[in-house]
Residue frames relative to the residue before (quaternion, step in Angstrom):
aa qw qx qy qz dx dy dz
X 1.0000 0.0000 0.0000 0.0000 0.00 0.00 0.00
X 0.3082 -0.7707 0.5337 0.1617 3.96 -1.01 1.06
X 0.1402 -0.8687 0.4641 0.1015 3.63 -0.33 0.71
X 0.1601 -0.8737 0.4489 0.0976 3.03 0.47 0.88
X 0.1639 -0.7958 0.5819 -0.0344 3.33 -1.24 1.58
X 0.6904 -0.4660 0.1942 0.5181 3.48 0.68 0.22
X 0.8329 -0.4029 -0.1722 0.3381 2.45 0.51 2.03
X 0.5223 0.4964 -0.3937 0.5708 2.96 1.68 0.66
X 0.5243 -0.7249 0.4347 0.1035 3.05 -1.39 0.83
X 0.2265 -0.6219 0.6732 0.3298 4.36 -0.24 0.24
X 0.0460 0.6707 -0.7403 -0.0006 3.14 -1.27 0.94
X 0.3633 -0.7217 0.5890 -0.0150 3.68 -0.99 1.23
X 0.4989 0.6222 -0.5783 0.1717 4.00 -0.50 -0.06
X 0.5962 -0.4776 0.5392 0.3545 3.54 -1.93 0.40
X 0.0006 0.7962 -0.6048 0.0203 3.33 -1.19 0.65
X 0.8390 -0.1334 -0.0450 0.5256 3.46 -0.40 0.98
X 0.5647 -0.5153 0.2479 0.5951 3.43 1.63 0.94
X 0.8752 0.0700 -0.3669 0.3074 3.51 0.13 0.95
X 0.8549 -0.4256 0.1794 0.2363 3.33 -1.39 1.09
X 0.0454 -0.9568 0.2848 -0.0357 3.21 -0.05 1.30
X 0.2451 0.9212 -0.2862 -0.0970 3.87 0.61 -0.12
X 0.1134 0.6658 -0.7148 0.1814 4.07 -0.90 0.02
X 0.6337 -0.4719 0.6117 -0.0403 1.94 -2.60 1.37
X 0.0780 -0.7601 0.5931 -0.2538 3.59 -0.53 1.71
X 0.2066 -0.7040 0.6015 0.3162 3.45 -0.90 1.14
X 0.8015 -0.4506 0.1515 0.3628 3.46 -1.30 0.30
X 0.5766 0.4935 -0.2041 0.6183 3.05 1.77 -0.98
X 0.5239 0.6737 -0.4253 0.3011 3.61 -0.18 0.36
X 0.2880 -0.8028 0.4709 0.2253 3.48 0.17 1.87
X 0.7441 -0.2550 0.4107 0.4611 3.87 -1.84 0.75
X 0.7630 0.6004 -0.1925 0.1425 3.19 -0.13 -2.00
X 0.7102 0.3618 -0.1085 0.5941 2.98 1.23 -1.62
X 0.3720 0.6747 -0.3825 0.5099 3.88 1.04 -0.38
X 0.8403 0.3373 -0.1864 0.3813 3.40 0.07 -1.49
X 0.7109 0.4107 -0.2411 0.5176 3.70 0.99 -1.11
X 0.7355 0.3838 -0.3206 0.4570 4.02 0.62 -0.52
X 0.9207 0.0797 -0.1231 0.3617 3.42 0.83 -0.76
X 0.5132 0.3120 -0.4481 0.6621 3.71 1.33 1.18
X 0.5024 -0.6329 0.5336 0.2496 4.02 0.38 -0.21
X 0.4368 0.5754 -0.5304 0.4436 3.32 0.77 0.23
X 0.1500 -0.8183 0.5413 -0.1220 3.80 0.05 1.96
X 0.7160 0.5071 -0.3217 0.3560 3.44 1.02 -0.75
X 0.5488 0.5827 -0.3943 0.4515 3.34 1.47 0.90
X 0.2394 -0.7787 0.5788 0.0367 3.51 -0.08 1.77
X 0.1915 -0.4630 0.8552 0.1323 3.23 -1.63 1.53
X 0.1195 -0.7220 0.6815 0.0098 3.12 -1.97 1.06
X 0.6497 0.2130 -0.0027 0.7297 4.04 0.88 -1.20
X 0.3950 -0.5829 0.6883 0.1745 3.59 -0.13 -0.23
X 0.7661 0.4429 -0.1178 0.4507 3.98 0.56 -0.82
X 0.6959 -0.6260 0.2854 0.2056 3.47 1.08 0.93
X 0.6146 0.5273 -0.3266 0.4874 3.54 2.12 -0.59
X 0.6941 0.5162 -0.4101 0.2891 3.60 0.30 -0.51
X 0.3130 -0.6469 0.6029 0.3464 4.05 0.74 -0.90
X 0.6327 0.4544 -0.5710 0.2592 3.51 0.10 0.40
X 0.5580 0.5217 -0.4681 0.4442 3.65 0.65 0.81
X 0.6367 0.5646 -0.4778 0.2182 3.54 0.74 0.06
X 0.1376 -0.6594 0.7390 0.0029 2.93 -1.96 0.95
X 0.5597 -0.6140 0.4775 0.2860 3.44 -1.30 0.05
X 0.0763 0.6759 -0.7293 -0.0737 3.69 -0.67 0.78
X 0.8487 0.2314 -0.0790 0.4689 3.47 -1.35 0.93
X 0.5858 -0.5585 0.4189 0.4116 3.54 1.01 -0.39
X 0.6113 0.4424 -0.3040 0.5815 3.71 1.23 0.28
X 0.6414 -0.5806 0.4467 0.2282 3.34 -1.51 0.99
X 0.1832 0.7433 -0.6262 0.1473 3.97 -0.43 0.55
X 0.4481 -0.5619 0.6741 0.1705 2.99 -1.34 1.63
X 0.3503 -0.7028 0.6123 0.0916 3.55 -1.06 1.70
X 0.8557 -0.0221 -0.3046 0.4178 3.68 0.23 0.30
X 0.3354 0.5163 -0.6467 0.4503 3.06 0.00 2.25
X 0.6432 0.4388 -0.2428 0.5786 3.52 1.80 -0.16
X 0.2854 -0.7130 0.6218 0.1534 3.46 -0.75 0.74
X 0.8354 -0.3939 0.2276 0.3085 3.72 -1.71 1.38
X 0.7881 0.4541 -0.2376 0.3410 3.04 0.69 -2.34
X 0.4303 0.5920 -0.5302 0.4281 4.17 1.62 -1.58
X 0.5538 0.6497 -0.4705 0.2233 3.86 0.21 -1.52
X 0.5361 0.7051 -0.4106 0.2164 4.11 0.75 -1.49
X 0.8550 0.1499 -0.0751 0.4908 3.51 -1.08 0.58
X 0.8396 0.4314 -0.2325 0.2342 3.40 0.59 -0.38
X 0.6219 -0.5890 0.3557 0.3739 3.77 -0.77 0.91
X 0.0902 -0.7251 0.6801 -0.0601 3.68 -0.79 0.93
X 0.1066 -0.6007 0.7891 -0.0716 3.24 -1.70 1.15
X 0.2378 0.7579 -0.5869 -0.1565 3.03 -1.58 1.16
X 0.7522 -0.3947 0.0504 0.5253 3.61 -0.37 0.19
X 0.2578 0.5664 -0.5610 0.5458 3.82 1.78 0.29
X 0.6943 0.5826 -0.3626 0.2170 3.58 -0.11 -0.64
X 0.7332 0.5759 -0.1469 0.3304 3.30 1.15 -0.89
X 0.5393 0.4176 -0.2848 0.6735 3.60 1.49 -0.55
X 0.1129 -0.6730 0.7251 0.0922 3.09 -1.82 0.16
X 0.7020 -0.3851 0.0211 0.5987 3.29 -0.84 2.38
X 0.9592 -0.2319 -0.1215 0.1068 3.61 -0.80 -0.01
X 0.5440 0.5950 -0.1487 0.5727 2.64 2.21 0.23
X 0.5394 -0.7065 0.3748 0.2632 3.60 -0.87 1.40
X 0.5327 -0.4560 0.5795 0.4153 3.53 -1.00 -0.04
X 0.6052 -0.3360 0.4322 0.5780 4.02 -1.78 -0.26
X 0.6864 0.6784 -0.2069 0.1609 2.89 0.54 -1.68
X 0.4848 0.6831 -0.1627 0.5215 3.50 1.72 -1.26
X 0.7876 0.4512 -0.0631 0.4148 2.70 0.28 -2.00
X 0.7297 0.2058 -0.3854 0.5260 3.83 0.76 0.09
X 0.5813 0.4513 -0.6018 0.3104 3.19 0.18 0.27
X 0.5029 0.6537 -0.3981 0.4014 3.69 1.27 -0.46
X 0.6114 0.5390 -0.2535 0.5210 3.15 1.21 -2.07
X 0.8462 0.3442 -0.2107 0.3480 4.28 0.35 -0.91
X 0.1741 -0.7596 0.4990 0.3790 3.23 2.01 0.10
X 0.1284 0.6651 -0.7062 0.2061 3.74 -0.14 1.74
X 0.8063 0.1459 -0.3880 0.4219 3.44 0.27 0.59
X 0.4092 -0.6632 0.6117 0.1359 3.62 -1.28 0.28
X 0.7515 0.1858 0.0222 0.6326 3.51 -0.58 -1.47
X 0.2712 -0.7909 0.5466 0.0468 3.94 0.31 -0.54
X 0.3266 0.7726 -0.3023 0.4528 3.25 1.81 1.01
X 0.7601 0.2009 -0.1247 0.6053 3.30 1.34 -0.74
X 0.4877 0.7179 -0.4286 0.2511 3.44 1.21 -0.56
X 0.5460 0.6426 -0.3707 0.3893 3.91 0.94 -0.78
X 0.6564 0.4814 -0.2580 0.5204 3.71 1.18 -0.91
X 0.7278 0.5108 -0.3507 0.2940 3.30 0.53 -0.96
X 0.4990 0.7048 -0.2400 0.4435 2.84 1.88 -1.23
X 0.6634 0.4378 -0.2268 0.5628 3.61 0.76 -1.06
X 0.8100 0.3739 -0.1957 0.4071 3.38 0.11 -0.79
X 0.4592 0.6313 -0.3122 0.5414 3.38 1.67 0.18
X 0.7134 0.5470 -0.0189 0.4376 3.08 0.87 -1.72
X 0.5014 0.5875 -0.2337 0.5906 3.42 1.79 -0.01
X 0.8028 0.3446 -0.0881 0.4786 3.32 0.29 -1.76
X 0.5610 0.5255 -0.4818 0.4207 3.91 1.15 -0.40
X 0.7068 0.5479 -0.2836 0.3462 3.72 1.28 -1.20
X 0.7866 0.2720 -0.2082 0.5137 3.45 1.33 -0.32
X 0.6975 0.3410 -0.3288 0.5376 3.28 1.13 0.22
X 0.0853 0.8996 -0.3981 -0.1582 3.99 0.65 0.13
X 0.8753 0.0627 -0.2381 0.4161 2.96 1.05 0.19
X 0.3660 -0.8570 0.3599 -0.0455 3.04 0.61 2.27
X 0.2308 -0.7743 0.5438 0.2271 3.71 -0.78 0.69
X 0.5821 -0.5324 0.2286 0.5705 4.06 -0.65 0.35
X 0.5558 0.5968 -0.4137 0.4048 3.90 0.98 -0.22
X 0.6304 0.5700 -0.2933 0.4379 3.47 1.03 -0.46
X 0.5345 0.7171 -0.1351 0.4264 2.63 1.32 -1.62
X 0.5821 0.7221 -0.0291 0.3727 3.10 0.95 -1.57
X 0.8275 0.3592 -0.0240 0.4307 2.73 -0.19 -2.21
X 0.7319 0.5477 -0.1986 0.3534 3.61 1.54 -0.73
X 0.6239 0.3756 -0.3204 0.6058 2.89 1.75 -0.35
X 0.4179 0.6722 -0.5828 0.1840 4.03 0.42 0.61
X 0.7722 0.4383 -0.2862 0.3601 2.94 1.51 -0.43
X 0.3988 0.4612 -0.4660 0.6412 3.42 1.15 1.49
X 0.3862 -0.5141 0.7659 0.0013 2.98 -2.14 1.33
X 0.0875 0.6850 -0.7213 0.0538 3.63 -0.76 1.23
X 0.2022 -0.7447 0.6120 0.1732 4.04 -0.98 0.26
X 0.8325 0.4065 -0.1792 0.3312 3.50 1.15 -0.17
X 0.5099 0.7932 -0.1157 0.3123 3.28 1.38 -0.44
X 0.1390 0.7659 -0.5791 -0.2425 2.59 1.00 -2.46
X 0.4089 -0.8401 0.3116 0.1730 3.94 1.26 0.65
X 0.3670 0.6717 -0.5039 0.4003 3.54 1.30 0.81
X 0.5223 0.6065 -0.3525 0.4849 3.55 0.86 -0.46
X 0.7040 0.6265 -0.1511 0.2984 3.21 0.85 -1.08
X 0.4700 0.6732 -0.1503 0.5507 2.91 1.51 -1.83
X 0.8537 0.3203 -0.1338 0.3883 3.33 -0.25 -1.66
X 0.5897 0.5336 -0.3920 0.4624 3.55 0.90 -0.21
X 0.8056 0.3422 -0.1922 0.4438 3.67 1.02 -0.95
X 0.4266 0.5595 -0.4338 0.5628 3.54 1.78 0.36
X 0.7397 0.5014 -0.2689 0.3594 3.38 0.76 -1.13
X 0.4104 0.5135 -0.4591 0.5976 3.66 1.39 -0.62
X 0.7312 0.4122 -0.3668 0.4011 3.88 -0.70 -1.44
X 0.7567 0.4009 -0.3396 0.3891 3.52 0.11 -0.35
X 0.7618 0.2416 -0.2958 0.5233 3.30 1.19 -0.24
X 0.5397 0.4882 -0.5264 0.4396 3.34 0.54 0.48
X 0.5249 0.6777 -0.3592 0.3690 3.57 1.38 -0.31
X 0.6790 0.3913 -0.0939 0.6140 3.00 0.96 -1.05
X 0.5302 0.5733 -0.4324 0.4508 3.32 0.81 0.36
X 0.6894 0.4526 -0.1653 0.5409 3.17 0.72 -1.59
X 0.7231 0.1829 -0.2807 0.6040 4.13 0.41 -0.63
X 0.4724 0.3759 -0.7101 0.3623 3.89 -0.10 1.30
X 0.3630 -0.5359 0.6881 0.3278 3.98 -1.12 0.60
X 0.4301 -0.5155 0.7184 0.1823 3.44 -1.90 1.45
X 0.6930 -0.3620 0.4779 0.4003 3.30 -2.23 0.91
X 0.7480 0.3431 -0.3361 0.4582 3.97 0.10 -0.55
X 0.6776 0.2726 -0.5116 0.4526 3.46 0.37 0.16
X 0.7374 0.4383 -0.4222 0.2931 3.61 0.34 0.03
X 0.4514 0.5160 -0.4672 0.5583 3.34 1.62 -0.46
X 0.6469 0.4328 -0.4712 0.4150 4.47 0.17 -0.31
X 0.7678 0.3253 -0.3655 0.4136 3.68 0.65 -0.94
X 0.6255 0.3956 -0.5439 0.3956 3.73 0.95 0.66
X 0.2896 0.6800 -0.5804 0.3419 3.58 0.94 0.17
C-alpha cells in the first residue's frame, strides 16, 4: 500500500532479507531509490536506458534493470542486491571466481553481472559456454573482453555440481543406520 505524504510515496519491500522502507516521489527509478535513500551504493546506474546491465538486482528472484523500474513497482517485494552476496567478510563462490578469473577490471559493471549471474546459475545449473554466453549479452562490459567471466561462472556450476551429488556426513551416517 503507497501512502502518500505530499507527494511522496511509503514504499515498503524486503531487502537483503530485511525490511526496508522510504518516501519516493512517484517518479523515482528502483536504482536511484536504492543507492540515495537505503545506501545500497553497490548498485551502478550506467545508460540510464536499461541496455548496459549495470543496474541489475533481483526482485522476486528475477533479474530487473533497477533504473527501468520505478521505487513505488519496488512494494511488497523481495529485493537482492549485490550487498547480498558476501557474508560480513567473506565472498560468495561466485565472487571468488571472478577474482580467481580476473572477470572484472574497472569493477563498474561487475555488480550486475554478479546479480544477473546469480539468477541464471539457479535455473540453469549446469550452463554450457553458449548459455553462458547468451546470458551475458545482456551486459555492456568495456574491460574484460568477458572470457574471465565465462570461466568464473562455468567454474562455480561445476563445483556446485559436485557439490550437490557428494552425500553430506548426515546423509551417510542415515544410509548406514
Amino acid at each position: 500500500m503507497h501512502l502518500k505524504t505530499d507527494e511522496l510515496c511509503r514504499v515498503i519491500f524486503t531487502l537483503n532479507g530485511r525490511e526496508r522502507s522510504g518516501y519516493a516521489e512517484p517518479r523515482t527509478l528502483l536504482s536511484d531509490f536504492l543507492r540515495h535513500q537505503l545506501g545500497a551504493t553497490g548498485t551502478r546506474v550506467g545508460c540510464e536506458h536499461g541496455v548496459c546491465g549495470a543496474c541489475t538486482v533481483l526482485v522476486d528472484g528475477r533479474s530487473s534493470r533497477s533504473c527501468l523500474m520505478l521505487a513505488v513497482q519496488a512494494e511488497g517485494k523481495k529485493l537482492q542486491t549485490i550487498e547480498s552476496l558476501a557474508s560480513a567478510d567473506t565472498l560468495n563462490d561466485l565472487q571468488q571466481a571472478f577474482r580467481k578469473h580476473h572477470a572484472l577490471q574497472c569493477g563498474f559493471c561487475t555488480a550486475g553481472i554478479l546479480m544477473s549471474s546469480t539468477e541464471f546459475l539457479a535455473n540453469v545449473p549446469n550452463p554450457t559456454e553458449p548459455q553462458v554466453r547468451d546470458m551475458l549479452s545482456g551486459h555492456l562490459c568495456r574491460c574484460t573482453g568477458y572470457t574471465g567471466i565465462v570461466n568464473a561462472v562455468l567454474e562455480v556450476a561445476e563445483a556446485r555440481s559436485h557439490e550437490v551429488s557428494r552425500p553430506s556426513n548426515k546423509q551417510l551416517e542415515n544410509n548406514n543406520v
